[in-house]
N, C-alpha and C positions, 0 to 999 in steps of 0.2 A: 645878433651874431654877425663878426663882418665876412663880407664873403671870402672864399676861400679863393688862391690866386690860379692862373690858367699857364697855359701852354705859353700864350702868346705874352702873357708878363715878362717870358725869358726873353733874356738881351743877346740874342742865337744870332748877332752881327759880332759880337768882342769874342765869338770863339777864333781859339789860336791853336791851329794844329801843330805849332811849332814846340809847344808847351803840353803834350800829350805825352803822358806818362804809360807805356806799354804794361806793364803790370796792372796802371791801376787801372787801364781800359779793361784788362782781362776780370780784374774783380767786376767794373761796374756792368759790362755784360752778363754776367753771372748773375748781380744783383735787381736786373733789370725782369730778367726772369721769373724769380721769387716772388719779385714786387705784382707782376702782371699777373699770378696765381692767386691774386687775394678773393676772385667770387668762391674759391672751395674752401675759403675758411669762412667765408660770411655764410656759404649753405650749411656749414658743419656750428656753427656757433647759432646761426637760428635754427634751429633744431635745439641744441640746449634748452634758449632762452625763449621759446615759443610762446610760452604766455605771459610775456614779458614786453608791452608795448613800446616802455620808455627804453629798453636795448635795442628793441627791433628797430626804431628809429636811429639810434648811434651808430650800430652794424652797417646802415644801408649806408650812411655819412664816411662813415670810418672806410667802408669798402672802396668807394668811391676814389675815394680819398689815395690810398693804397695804389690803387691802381694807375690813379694818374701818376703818383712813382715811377710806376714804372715804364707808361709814357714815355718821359721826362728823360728818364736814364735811355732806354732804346734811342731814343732820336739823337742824344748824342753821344748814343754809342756810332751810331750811324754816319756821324759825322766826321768822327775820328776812325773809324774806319768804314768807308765807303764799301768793302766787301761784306760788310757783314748786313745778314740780314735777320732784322727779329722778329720778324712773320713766322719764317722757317725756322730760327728758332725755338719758340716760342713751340709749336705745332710738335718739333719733337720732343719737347721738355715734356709738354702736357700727355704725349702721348705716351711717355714711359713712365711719370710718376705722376699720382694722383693721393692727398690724403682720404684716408676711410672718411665714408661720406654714411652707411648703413650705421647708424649709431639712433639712442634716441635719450642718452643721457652726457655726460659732460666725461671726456675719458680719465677727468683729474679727479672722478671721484664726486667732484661738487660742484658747483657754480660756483661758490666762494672760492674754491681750486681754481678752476677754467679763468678766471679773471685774473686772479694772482698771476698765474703762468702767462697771459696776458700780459702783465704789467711788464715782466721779464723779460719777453719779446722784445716788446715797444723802448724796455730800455738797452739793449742791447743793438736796436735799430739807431736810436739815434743817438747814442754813442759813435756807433761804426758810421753815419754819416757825418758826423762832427770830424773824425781822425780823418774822412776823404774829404773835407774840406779844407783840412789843416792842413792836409799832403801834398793839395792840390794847388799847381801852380795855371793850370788853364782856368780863365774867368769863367765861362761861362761850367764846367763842371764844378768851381765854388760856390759859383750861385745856388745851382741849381739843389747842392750838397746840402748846403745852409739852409733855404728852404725845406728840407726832408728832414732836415736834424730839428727844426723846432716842431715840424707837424708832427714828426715819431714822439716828443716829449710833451705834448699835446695830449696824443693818444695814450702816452703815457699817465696823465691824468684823468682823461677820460673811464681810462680801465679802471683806475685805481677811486675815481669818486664811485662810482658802481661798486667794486668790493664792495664799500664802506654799507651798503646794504644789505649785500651776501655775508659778511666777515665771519660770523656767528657758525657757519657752513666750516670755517678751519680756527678754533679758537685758541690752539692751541700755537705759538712761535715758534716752538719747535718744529711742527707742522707745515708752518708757512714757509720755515726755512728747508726744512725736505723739500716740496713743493716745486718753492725757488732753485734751487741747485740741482733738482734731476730735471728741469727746462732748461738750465746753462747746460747743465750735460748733452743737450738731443742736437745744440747744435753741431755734434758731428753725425746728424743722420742724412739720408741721403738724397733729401730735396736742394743743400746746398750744392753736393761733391758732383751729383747728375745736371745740376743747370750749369755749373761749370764746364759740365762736357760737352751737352747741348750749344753751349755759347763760347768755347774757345776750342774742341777738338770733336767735330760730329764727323770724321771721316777716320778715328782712330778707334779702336774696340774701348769698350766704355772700363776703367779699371778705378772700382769707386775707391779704394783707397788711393791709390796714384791721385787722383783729381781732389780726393779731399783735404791732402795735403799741398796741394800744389794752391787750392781756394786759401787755404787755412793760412799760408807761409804770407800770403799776400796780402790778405785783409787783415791777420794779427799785426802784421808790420807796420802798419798803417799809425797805431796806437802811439800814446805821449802818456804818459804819467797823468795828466790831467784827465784825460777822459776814464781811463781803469777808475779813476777816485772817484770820479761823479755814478760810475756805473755802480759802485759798492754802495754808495750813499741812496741812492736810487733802488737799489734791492732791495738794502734795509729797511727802508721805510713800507714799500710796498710791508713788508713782513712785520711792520709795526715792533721795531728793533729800533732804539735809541742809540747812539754809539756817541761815547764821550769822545774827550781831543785825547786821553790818554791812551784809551784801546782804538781811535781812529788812525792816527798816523802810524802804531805799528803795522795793522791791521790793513792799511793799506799798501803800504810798504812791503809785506808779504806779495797781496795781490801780485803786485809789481813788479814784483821779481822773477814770480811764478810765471806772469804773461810773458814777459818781455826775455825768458829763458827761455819759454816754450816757441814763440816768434821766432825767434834765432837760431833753435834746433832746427824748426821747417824750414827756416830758410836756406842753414847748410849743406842741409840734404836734398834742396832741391835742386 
């Protein structure tokens, strides 16, 4: 396995504040948050996978992994705005939201679930870094993007070679595709709309829909056509769903329209 890359791989001389996009600094603070929260999903996923040596190993990689995310993002949040700080941050993120940690089975019902919704995650992660690299015109936040969009698509097979030993746990497509769509669903819950407060308004009273809309208008707008497709193609498979070219390009082309209506509303309204 080759090693994974560092901190100091980044080329943190070609940043250009001149090329800082104010919106997308507010998403990447935001997301830099999320990202530095990964030890409460590696405590809550070992606990599922407890007797389970060959996860427990990936979890600890994956966590890691994760974290240096958000690293990565903090320092050049930091850079781009010198005011900000992700310590403080970070301390009030943690200190308002935490996921349920008192568990001692998997909340998807199954391990064949928890990994699915897994899969979903990880694609929807490196989709939305793929659109912030595509948006982005400062180098060193493309860098840094591009690197997160292939390590999320990574972990996206990570998750999903795992299934492939749980599967039996949701055998049903139908199943997989509940599964999958009520994890698209959670992204409006409120570890994103509260680290957006934490990282762009912690001296304003915390108003979770206000902030989840204001996260949501920013990071959907991000989106192209191309990534909504890859994200669809990427579900389905997770879900072990075939889709031909005849039911693929309507089918995407729904998506697409749905997103990029929905982006536009937030954004009017914002």
């Amino acid at each position: 396995m080759s090693q994974h890359w560092t901190l100091d791989d980044i080329d943190w001389q070609a940043f250009d504040a001149a090329k800082v996009d104010a919106d997308l600094l507010r998403t990447v603070k935001a997301a830099s948050l999320v990202e530095a929260n990964a030890p409460d999903y590696v405590s809550y996923l070992s606990v599922v996978f407890a007797d389970d040596p060959a996860m427990l190993d990936e979890l600890e990689r994956w966590g890691a992994e994760e974290e240096q995310h958000g690293a990565a993002l903090a320092r050049w949040a930091e850079l781009a705005d010198p005011g900000f700080s992700f310590d403080k941050a970070l301390k009030e993120f943690q200190d308002g939201y935490s996921i349920p940690q008192d568990v001692e089975e998997s909340t998807r019902g199954s391990r064949g679930g928890e990994l699915l919704a897994r899969c979903v995650v990880e694609t929807g992660t490196s989709s939305f870094y793929s659109a912030i690299r595509d948006a982005s015109d400062e180098p060193v936040l493309k860098e840094i993007a591009g690197r997160l969009a292939r390590d999320e698509f990574n972990h996206y097979k990570l998750f999903y070679d795992h299934f492939q030993r749980y599967e039996t746990d949701v055998p049903s497509k139908l199943r997989r595709l509940k599964i999958a769509l009520g994890r698209v669903s959670e992204a409006d819950d409120d570890e994103l709309s509260y680290a957006y407060y934490c990282a762009n308004r912690p001296n304003a009273d915390y108003d979770r829909e206000g902030c989840a809309k204001a996260y949501q208008a920013r990071a959907l707008g991000l989106y192209q056509r191309r990534h909504t497709d890859r994200l669809v193609a990427m579900i389905a498979n997770a879900c072990g769903i075939r889709i031909g070219p005849r039911v693929a390009k309507p089918l995407t082309s729904v998506v697409w329209w749905g997103f990029s209506t929905h982006a536009k509303r937030l954004a009017d309204a914002a």
